[in-house]
N, C-alpha and C positions, 0 to 999 in steps of 0.2 A: 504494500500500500504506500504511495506517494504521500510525504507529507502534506498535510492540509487538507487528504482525504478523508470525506465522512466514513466512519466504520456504521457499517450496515448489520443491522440483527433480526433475526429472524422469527416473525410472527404469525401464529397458526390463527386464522378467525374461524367462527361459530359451524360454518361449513367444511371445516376441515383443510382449506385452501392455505398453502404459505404464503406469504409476500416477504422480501426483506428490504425495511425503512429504514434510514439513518439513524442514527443512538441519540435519544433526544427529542425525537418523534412526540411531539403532546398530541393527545388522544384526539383534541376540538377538530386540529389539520387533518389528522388521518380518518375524521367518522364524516368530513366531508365527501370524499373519496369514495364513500359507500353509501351518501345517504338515501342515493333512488334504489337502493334493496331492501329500505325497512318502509313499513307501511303508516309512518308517523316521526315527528322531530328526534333526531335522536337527543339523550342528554347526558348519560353518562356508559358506563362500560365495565365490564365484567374482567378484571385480569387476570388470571390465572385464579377465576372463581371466586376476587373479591373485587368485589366494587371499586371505582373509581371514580373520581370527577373528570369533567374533560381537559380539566388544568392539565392534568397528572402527564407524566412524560417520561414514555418509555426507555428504558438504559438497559434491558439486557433482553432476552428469547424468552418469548410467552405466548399464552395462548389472548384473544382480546372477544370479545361478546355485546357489540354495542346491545345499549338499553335504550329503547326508543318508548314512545309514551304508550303503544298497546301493552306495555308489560307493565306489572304492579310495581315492582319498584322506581319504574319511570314514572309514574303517575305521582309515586309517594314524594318522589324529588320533587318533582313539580307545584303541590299544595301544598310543601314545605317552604319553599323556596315563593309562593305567594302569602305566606304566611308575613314573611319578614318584607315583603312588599306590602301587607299594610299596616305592618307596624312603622316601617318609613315612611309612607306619608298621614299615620298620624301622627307620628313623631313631627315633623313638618308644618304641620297644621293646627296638631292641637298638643304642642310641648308637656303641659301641665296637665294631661291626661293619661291613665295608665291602660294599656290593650292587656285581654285576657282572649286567649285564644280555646277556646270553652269547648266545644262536642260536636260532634256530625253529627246534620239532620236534614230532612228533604234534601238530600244531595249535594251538600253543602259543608259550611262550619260554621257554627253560630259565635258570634266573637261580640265581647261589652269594652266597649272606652267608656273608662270609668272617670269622673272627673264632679266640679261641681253640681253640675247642671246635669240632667238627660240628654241624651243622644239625641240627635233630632234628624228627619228625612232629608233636610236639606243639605244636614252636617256629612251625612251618608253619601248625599251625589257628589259634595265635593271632595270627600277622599276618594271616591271612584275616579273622580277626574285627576285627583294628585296622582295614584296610582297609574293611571291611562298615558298622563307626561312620564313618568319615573321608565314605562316602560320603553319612549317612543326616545328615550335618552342614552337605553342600552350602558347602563352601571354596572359596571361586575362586580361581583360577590366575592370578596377578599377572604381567602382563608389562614389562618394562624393559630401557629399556637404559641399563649400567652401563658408564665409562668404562673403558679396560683397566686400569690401576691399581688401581680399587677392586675391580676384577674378581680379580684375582691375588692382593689379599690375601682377599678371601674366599674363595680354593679354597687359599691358604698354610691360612687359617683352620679351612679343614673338609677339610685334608690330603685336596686334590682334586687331585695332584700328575700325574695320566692327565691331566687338565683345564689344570691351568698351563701344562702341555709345548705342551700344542696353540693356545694363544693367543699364545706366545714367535713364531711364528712366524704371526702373521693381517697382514694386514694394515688390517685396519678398526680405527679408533681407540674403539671401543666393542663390548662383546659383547652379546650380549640373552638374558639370564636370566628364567626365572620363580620367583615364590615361592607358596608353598602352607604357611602359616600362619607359621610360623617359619623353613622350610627353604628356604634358595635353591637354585637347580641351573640347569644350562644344559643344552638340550633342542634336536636338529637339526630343527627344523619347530615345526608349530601345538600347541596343546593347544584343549581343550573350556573354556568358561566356567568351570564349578567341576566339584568332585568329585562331586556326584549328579548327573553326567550317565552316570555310571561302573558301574550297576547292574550290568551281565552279565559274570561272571568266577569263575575257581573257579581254588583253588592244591592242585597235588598236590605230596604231597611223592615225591622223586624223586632219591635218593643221590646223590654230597654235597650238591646242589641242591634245588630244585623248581622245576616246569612251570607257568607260569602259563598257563591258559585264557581264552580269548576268544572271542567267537563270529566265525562266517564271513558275510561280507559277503552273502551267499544266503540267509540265515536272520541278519539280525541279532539277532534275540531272543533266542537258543536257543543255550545252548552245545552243541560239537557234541560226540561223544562221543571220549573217550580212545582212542589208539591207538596202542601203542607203534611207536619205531622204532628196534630197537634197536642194525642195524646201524651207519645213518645216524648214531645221537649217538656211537659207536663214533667213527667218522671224523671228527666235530667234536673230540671228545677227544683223538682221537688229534694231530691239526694245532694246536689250542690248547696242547699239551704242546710241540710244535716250535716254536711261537711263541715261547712263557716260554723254553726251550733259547736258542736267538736272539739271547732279547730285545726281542723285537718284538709287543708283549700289544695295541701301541694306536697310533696314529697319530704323537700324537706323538714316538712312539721312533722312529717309522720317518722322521719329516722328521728326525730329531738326526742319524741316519746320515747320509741324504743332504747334509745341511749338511755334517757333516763330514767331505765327503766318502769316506764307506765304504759307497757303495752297490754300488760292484762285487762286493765282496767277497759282500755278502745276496745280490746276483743270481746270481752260484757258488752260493752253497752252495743257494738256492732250484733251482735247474734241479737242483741233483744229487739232492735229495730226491726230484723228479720223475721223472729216469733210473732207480734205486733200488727206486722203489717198481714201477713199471712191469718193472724186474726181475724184481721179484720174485713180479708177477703172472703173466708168462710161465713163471715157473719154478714156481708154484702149477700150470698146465695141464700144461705138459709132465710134472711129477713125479709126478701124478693117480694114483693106483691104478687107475682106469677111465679109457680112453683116452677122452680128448676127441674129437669130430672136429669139432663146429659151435663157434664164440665168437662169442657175440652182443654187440654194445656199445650200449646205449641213454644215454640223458639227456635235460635241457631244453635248449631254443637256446644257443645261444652257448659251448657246455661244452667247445667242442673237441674233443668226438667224435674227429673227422677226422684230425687230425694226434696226437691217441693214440693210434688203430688204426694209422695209420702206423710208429709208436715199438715199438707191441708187436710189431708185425711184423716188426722188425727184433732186436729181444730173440727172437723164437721163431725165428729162422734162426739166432742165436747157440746156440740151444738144440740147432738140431737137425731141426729142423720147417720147413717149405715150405708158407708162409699163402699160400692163393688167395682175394680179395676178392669178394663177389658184392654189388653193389647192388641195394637195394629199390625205387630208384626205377625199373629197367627193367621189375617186375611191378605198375606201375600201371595199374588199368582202364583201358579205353577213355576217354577224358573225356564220351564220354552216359553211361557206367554211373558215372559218381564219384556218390557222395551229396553231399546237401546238407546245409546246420546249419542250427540256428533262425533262421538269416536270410534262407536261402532262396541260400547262396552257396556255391561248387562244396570239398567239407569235405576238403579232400587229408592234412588227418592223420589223419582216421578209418581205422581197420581196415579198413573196407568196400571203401575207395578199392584197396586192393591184392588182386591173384588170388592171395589163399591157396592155393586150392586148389591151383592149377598149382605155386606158390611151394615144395609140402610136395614134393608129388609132386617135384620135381626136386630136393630137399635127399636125400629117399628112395633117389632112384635113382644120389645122385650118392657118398653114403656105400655103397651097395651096388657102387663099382667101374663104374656103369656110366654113359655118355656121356650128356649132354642138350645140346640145344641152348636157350641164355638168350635169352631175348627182348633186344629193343634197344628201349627206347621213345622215340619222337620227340616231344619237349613240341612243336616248331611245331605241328605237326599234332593234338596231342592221339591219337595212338594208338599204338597195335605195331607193331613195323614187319616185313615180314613176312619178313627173314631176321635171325637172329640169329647167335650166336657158337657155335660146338663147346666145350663145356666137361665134363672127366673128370680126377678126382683120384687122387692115386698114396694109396700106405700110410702117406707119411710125409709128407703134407700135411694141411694144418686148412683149413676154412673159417671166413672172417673175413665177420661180417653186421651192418653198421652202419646202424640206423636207430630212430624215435624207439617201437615197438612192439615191440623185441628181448627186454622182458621180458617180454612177453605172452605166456602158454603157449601161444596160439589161433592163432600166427603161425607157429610150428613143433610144432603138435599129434603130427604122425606120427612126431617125434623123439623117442626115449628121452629123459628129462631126464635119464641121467648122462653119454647123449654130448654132453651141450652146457654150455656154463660161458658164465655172465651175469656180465657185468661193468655198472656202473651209474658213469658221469660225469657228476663238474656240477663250478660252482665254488661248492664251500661256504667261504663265508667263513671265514677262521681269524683273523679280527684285527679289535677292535673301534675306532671311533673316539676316545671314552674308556670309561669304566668302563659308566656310563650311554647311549651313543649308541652300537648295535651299525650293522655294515654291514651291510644285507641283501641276502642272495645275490641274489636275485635282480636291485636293483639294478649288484652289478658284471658280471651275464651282460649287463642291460640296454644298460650303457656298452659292453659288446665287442660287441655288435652293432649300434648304433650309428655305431661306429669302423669296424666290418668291413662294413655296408651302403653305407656312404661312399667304402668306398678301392677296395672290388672289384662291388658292385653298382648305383652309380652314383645311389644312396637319398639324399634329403636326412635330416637328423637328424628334420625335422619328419614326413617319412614313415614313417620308422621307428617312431616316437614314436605316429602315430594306428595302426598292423598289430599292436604289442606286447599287448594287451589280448586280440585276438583271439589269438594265439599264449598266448597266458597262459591262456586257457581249453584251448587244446586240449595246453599240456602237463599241466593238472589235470584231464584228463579221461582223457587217453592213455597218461601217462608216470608221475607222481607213485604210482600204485597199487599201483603195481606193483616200485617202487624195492625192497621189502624180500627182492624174489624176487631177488633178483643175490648169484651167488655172492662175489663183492668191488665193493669200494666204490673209485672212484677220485677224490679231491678235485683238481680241475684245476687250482685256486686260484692264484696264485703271491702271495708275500707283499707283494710291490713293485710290483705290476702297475697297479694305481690311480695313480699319480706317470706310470708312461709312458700311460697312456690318455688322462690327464688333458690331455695337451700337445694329443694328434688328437682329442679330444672337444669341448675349451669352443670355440676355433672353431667347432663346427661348434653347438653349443646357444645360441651367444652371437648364429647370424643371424635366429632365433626370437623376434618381436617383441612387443609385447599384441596387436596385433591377429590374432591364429592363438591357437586354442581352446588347442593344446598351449602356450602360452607357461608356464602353471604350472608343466607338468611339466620342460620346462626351465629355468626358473627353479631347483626345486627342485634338479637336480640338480646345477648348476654352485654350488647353495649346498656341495652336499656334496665336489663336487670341490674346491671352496677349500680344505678342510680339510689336501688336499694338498702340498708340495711337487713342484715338476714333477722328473721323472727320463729322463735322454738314454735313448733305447733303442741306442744301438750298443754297450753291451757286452753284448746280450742276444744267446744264440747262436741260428743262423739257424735249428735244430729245435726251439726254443720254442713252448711251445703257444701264446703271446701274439704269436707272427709271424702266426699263422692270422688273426689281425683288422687287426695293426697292416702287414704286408709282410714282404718279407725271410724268406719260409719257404724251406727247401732243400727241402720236399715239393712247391711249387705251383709254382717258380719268380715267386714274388711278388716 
């Protein structure tokens, strides 16, 4: 090689194809090169199975994976990275006001500037408008990493005090902040190069708050259309009001407990909100003007369904009532009659897969007093088995129906809807990391199944890790639709429950290497569990909905 020639190295992309680029290569130059083969902006990239920003700049033989916005992690950069776009322009607009970037809802994130006065519609259009300049100005997102020291005094400096709590307690001797013209901030994951990467967004205003819009990783172009939920932000409110009650608004309040030693005490009073409210859903059926006879329980994975219907079952014998359980899995098709999904693989949460028909006809005849016999289905076999159980209900029983299509009208067509009451469970997050870095639900369902594939299904974390995608399609297809038809909302959440998962989780995230495609998404999430403090689970009582993952439930014998 002549002096002052580039040394070239050799890089494998996503199709198996080599090229070799000059040593030095930033990723932004090189995913130009390929952008007419992804089907969307690309914005960051996979290197040898970890993530990277486009900054980043190649120095030695790798493999490289752009991420373009149809994939979940592009999307995640993306509303990350519009996140700190509008905290810059309200930072901008309104200095003296604090952003909280609060929960997903109608397709969106509902965020409060919090300040003297209320938010007002007009205050709304014109951070869409700061925001709409910030983008057509293309500012990059400066990334560093700041020593803790100078870190603290610049969140003392911009009274980021959600932000100091949670670095008193890190262990890495430096955090990694980005900045975006004059504003610094600290962000859990990637950002996009600069701010015109940021075009597709729209802000509603949305009492005391507003909703900022994003589009769906299906349609990255296109925002998709508004749809309230009103129950849903209902129940975020309500649990974010029991947070601040607490004390517990953000992570780091909740590692101060556990340090100082007062975790027992949040694990009381958390399980009794849970008993409580679960009361008083049983006493919402029983005290019904129109007798109930069906209670249907739906939600996403991991929601602890299971051991709530257990709980309420035991609240409606307190009431007075005698719950009989019938499960949906013994009216699964035959396994030749299951449909298939666009993969061409056997789709066991579609509707299809279960005999409605037979299913109605025996809720019919079983509220009418009269006898049926339930099928038994045998999964070795894939079919019915051909004697089932005798099953007939008295006056003063209910039937209890736990499965992920209980909202669906189409599943109990022949029932009256005022003999059935829909209850809808998830774990909606109530507690942000800080002001700026919420938790998303779905990630902490994610970790409990995780934990609970490991302890009772015998799944590695990496297993679990490559099914979750598919199961994410088929609760946005099956379940999410239908959440607003549920006569109550039940947030499964518990405030403290990240610290105990944390402990049976990062073992099992931490044997996921680079070499396994999922190492990113492991990676990522032991980033997020750092954030916590670990928490013993033996004061946790043995009917917690969190034994259902972790052991130790008095319904399973775990």
């Amino acid at each position: 090689m002549k002096e002052g020639d580039l040394k070239l190295i050799k890089i494998t992309l996503a199709d198996g194809r080599k090229i070799d680029v000059p040593e030095g290569t930033m990723l932004l130059d090189l995913s130009k090169d390929f952008a007419n083969e992804y089907r969307a902006l690309i914005v960051a990239a996979k290197v040898d199975n970890d993530i990277k920003e486009l900054t980043y700049r190649l120095e030695e033989p790798c493999s490289v994976e752009f991420i373009d916005l149809t994939d979940e992690d592009g999307m995640r950069i993306y509303r990350r990275s519009l996140h700190f776009l509008l905290i810059k322009a309200a930072h901008d607009l309104f200095p003296d006001r604090k952003v909280i970037i609060d929960h997903s809802i109608s397709k969106g994130i509902y965020c409060e500037i919090i300040g003297k006065k209320e938010l007002t519609s007009d205050e709304v259009k014109r951070l869409e408008q700061r925001m709409a300049e910030l983008v057509e100005a293309k500012i990059p997102f400066i990334k560093r990493e700041v020593p803790i020291d100078e870190a603290r005094e610049i969140f003392i400096k911009n009274n980021r005090m959600d932000r100091f709590q949670i670095i008193e307690h890190r262990k890495k001797p430096y955090v990694t902040m980005y900045r975006c013209d004059d504003l610094d901030d600290y962000f859990y994951g990637y950002m996009v190069p600069d701010t015109g990467y940021l075009k597709v967004f729209s802000l509603k205003y949305y009492p005391p708050g507003l909703i900022m819009l994003f589009p769906e990783k299906s349609n990255p172009d296109v925002l998709p259309e508004f749809e309230e939920q009103k129950k849903l932000f209902n129940v975020f409110s309500e649990y974010t009001r029991w947070g601040r009650i607490l004390g517990v608004d953000t992570v780091g309040e909740l590692n101060n407990i556990v340090a100082s030693g007062r975790i027992g005490d949040l694990i009381r009073v958390s399980e009794a909100i849970h008993e409580k409210k679960i009361a008083q859903i049983a006493d919402m059926i029983t005290g019904s003007s129109h007798k109930k006879r069906v209670v249907l329980i739906s939600g996403p994975s991991s929601s602890g369904k299971t051991t709530f219907a257990q709980r309420l079952s035991i609240q409606l014998r307190v009431n007075g009532v005698r719950p009989v359980t019938i499960s949906l899995d013994d009216y699964f098709v035959d396994r030749e009659h299951t449909p298939r999904d666009e993969k061409g693989e056997l789709d066991f949460e579609a509707l299809e897969s279960i005999d409605v028909e037979l299913f109605n006809l025996h809720l019919a005849s079983l509220i009418s007093g009269l006898e049926v016999e339930v099928p038994i289905f045998d999964f070795p076999t894939g079919r019915r088995g051909n004697v089932g159980r005798k099953l007939k209900i008295e006056e003063d029983q209910i039937l209890i129906i736990e499965g992920i299509h209980g909202l669906n009208e189409k599943l109990t067509s022949t029932i009256k809807r005022e003999d059935k009451f829909k209850i809808y469970v998830s774990a909606l997050t109530s507690m942000n990391i800080d002001d700026h870095n919420r938790i998303p639900t779905t990630d902490a369902r994610f970790i409990r199944r995780i934990v609970r594939d490991y302890q009772f299904r015998a799944s590695s974390a990496e297993d679990t890790i490559k099914r979750w995608p598919s199961v994410r399609r088929g609760e946005t297809r099956n379940i999410f639709p239908f959440q607003e038809e549920a006569d109550v909302m039940f947030n499964s959440s518990l405030i403290y429950e990240l610290g105990v998962l944390k402990v049976f989780a990062e073992p099992l995230l931490s044997k996921i290497d680079r070499s396994c495609r999922e190492y990113s998404e492991a990676k990522r999430l032991l980033e997020f569990l750092g954030n916590f403090l670990p928490i013993d689970h033996k004061e946790i009582p043995n009917n917690s909905i969190i034994r259902e993952f972790i052991g130790g439930s008095v319904f399973y014998g775990m």
